[in-house]
C-alpha positions in Angstrom: -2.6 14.2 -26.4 -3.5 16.9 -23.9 -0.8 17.9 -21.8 -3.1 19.5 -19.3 -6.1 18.0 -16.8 -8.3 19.4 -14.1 -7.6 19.1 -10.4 -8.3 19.9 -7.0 -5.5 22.2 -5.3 -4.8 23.2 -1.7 -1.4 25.7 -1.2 -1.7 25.7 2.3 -3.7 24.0 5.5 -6.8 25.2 6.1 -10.9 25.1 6.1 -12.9 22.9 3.2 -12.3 26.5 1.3 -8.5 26.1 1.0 -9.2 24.2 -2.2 -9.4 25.2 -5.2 -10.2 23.5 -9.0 -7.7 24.3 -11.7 -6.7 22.9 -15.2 -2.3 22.0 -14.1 0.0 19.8 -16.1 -0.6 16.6 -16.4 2.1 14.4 -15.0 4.4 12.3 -17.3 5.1 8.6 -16.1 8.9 8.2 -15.9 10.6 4.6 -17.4 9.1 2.5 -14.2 6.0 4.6 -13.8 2.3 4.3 -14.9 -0.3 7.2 -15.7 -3.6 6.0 -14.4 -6.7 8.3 -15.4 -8.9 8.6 -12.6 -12.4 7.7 -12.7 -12.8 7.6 -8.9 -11.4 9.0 -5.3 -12.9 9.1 -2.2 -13.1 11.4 0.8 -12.4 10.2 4.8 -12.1 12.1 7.9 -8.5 10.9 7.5 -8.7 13.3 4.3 -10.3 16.3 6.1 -7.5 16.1 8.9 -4.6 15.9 6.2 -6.1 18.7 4.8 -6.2 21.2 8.4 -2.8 19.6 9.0 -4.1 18.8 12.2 -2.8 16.8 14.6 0.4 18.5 14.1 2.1 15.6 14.3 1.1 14.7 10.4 2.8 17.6 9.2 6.3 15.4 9.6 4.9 13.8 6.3 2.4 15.8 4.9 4.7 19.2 4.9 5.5 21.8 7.9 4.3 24.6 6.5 2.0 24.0 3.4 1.5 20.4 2.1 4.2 18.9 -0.1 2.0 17.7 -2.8 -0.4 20.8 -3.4 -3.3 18.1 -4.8 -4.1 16.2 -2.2 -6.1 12.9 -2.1 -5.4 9.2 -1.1 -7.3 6.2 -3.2 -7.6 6.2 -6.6 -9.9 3.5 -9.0 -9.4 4.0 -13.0 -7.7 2.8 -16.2 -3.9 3.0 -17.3 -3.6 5.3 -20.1 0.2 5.0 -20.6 3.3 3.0 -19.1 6.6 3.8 -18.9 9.4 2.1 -21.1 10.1 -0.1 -18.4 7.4 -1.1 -17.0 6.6 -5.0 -17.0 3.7 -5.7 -14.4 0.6 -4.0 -16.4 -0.7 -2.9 -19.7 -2.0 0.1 -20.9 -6.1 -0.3 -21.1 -6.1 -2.1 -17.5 -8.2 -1.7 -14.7 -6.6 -1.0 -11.8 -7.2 0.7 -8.0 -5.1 1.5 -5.5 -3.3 3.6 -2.7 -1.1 6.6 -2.9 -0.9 7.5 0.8 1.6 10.1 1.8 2.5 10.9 -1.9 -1.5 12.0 -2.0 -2.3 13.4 -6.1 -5.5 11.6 -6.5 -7.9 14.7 -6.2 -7.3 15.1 -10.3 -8.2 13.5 -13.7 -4.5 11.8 -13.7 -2.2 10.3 -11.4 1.2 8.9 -12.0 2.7 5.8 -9.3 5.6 3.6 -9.6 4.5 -0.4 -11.0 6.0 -1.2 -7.9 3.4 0.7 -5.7 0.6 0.0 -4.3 -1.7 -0.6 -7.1 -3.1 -4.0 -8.9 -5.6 -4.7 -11.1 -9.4 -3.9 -9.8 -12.1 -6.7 -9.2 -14.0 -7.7 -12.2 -16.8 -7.7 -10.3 -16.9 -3.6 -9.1 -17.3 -1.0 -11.0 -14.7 2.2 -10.4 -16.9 4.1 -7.6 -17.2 0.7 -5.8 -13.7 -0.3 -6.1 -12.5 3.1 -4.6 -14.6 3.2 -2.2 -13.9 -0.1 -0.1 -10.1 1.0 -0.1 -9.6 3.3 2.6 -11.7 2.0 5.4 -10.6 -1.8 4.6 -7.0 -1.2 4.3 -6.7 0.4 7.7 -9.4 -2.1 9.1 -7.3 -5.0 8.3 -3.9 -4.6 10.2 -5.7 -3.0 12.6 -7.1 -6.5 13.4 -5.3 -9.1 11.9 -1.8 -7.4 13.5 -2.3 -5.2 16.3 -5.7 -6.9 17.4 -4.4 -10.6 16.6 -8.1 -11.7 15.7 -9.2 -14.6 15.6 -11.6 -17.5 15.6 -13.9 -17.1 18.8 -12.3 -13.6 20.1 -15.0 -10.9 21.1 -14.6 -7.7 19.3 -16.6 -4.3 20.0 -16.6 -2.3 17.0 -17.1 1.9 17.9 -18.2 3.9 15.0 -19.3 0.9 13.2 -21.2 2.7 10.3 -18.5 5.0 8.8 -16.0 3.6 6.4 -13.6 1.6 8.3 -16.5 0.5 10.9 -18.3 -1.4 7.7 -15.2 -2.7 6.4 -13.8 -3.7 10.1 -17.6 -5.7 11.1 -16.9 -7.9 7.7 -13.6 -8.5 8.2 -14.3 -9.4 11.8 -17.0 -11.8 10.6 -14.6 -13.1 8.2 -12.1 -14.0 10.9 -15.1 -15.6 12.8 -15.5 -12.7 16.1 -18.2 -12.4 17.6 -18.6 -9.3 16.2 -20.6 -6.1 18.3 -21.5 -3.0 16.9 -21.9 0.5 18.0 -23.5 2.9 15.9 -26.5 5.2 16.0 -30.2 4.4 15.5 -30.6 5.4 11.9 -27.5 2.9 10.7 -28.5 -0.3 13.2 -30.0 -2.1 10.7 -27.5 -1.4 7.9 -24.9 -2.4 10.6 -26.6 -6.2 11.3 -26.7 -6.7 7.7 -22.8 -6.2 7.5 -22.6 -9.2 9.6 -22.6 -7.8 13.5 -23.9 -10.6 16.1 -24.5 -7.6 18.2 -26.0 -4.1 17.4 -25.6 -1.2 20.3 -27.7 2.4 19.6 -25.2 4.6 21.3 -28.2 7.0 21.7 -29.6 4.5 24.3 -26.9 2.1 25.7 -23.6 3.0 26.7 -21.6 -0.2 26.0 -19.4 0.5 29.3 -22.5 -0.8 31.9 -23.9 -3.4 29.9 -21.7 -6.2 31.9 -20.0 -7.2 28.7 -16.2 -7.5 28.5 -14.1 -7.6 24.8 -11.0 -9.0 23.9 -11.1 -5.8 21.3 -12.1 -2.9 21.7 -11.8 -1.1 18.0 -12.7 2.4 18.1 -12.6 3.5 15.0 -14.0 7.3 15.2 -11.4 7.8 18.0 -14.6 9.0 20.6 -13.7 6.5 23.0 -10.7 6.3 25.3 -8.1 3.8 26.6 -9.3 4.6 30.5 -13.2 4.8 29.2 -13.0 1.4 28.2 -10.3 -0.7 30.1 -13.2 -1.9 32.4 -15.1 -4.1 30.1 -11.6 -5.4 28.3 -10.9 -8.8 28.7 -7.7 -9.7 30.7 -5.4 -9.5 27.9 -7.3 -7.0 26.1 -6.6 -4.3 23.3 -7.8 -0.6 23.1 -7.0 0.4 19.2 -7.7 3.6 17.4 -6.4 4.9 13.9 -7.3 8.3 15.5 -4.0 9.7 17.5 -4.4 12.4 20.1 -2.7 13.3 23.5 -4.9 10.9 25.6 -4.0 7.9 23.5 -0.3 8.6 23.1 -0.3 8.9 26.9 -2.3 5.5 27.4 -0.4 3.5 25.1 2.9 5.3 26.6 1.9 4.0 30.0 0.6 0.6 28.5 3.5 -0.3 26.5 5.1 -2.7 28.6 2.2 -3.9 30.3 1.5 -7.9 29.6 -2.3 -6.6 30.6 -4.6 -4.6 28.7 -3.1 -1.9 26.3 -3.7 1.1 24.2 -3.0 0.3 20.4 -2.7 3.2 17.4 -0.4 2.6 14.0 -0.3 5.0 11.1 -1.6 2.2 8.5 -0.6 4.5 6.1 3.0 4.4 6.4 3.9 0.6 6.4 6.2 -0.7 3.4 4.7 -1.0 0.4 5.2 -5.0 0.4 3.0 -5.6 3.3 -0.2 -3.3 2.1 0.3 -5.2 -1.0 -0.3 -8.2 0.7 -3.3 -6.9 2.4 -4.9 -5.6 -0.8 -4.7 -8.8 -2.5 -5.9 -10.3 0.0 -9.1 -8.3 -0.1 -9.2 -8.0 -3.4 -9.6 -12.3 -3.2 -12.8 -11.0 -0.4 -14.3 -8.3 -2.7 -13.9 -11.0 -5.6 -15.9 -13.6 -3.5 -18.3 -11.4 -1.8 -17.2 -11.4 1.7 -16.5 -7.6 1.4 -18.5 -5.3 0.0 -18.1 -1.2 0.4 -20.9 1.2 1.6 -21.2 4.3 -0.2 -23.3 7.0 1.6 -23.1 9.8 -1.3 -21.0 10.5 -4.7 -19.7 13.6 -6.0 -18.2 15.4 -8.5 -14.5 16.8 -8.9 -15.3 20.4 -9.0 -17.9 19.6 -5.3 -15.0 18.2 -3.4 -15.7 21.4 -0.6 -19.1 20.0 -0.1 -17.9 16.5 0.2 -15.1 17.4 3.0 -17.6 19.3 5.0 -20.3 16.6 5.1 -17.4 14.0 5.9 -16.6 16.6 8.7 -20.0 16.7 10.2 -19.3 12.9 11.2 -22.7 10.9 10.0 -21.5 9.9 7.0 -22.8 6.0 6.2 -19.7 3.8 4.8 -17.4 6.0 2.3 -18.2 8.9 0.4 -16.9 9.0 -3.3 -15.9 11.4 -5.8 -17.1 10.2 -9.3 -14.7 12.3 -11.1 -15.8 10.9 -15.4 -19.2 10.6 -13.9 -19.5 6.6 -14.0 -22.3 6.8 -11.8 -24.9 8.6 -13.9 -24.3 6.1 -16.5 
């Protein structure tokens, strides 16, 4: 067996130039881990800000200096190739996807995690890319609503940057949950966007959704464009401002909100929740991918070895849904 696989490595912060493709050891699974070999990752603008190690604030996690884990990369979709002696939960030959988060390594052809991890075995009905591609976006979607947002039947939702990779996954969870679900996005995605489910469709190239009269019980911005003071007019009474993007502005806002019983600026690092609850989320949207009430949007797919190209078109901030990197070439099957 090769001892040896290809990868994507980064020594220090930097530009989409930083990285770098290299044949490195291939990691061994210790007694409770797995070796899962790769067929798909994806990239996010969560990606492209790990990798600039900006805000500084990530750098607690990802490394002061240079990042910890010198191959970076988040999601993973692929097949278990080996299994530690004692590992109980899965098989070698399984399908499985999952999340590696702060421990990163999925910008390669292998990945080791602990049975114990985030992982479980994929849909039957996706294929690799799909199943990699719906991770990201819906796992940070979901607490975002279901815990901080406290959705529910009847509540009004607004839904900012509803086209990229969380936005698609946020409007079909919204639906699922029974909002009334509105969505801002530009021209060129409005349709896509009402076919995900939105009641509502707003061109931000035409309306601003601050004058329209409207008020919303959430207010999801999911591209971080938007602030706290921005929006706190057309929130309801009781309502939430929530972001997965942290800056300044909305660690101010949700500092002066914080013991307010009003309206209130929301952000959580998703990311770095126990293990036990993003479990429970991904099997629940497993059950929703299984039953088609999810589904992912993929904009483009790439190749290991073009994973520059992907981070600067993620950076440019139009990309559609998710943007995968087919790393065995499944998708030219």
């Amino acid at each position: 067996m090769t001892t040896s696989m290809n990868a994507i490595i980064a020594t220090g912060y930097g530009s989409a130039d930083v990285y770098e493709y290299r044949s490195v050891v291939k990691p061994i699974p210790e007694p409770n881990e797995i070796l899962v070999k790769i067929h798909a990752t994806s990239v996010t603008k969560a990606h492209t800000m790990m990798r600039t190690g900006y805000p500084l604030i990530g750098r607690l996690v990802m490394g002061l200096f240079k990042p910890k884990n010198p191959i970076s990369g988040t999601d993973f979709a692929g097949e278990i190739v080996a299994i530690g002696k004692d590992v109980k939960k899965f098989s070698v030959g399984e399908k499985v996807f999952g999340s590696t988060d702060e421990d990163g390594g999925t910008y390669a052809e292998y990945v080791k995690v602990n049975q114990n991890g985030v992982i479980l075995s994929m849909p039957d009905n996706l294929n690799y890319v799909q199943a990699t591609a719906v991770i990201d976006g819906a796992s940070t979607a979901l607490p975002f609503l279901q815990e901080l947002g406290k959705i529910s039947e009847g509540s009004s939702i607004l839904i900012n940057g509803a086209s990229g990779s969380i936005g698609t996954a946020a409007v079909q969870l919204a639906k699922y949950f029974r909002a009334e679900v509105t969505g801002v996005c530009s021209t060129s995605n409005v349709e896509m966007v009402k076919c995900k489910g939105a009641d509502h469709v707003i061109d931000y190239t035409k309306e601003d959704f601050t004058q329209n009269g409207k008020k919303y019980d959430i207010i999801f911005d999911t591209v971080g464009k938007s602030s706290f003071n921005a929006v706190k007019d057309v929130l309801s009474e009781n309502g939430v401002y929530m972001s997965p993007v942290l800056g300044l502005r909305l660690m101010t806002d949700m500092i002066k909100t914080s013991r307010s019983e009003g309206k209130r600026a929301i952000f959580s690092a998703t990311g770095l929740r126990k293990v036990t609850d993003k479990l429970i989320d991904f099997y629940f949207l497993r059950e929703l991918l299984e039953n088609g009430e999810l589904s992912p949007v993929i904009d483009r797919i790439y190749q290991l070895p073009q994973l520059s190209e992907a981070h600067r078109y993620v950076e440019k901030g139009h990309k559609k849904g998710n943007v995968v990197i087919d790393i065995t070439g499944e998708a030219n099957d």
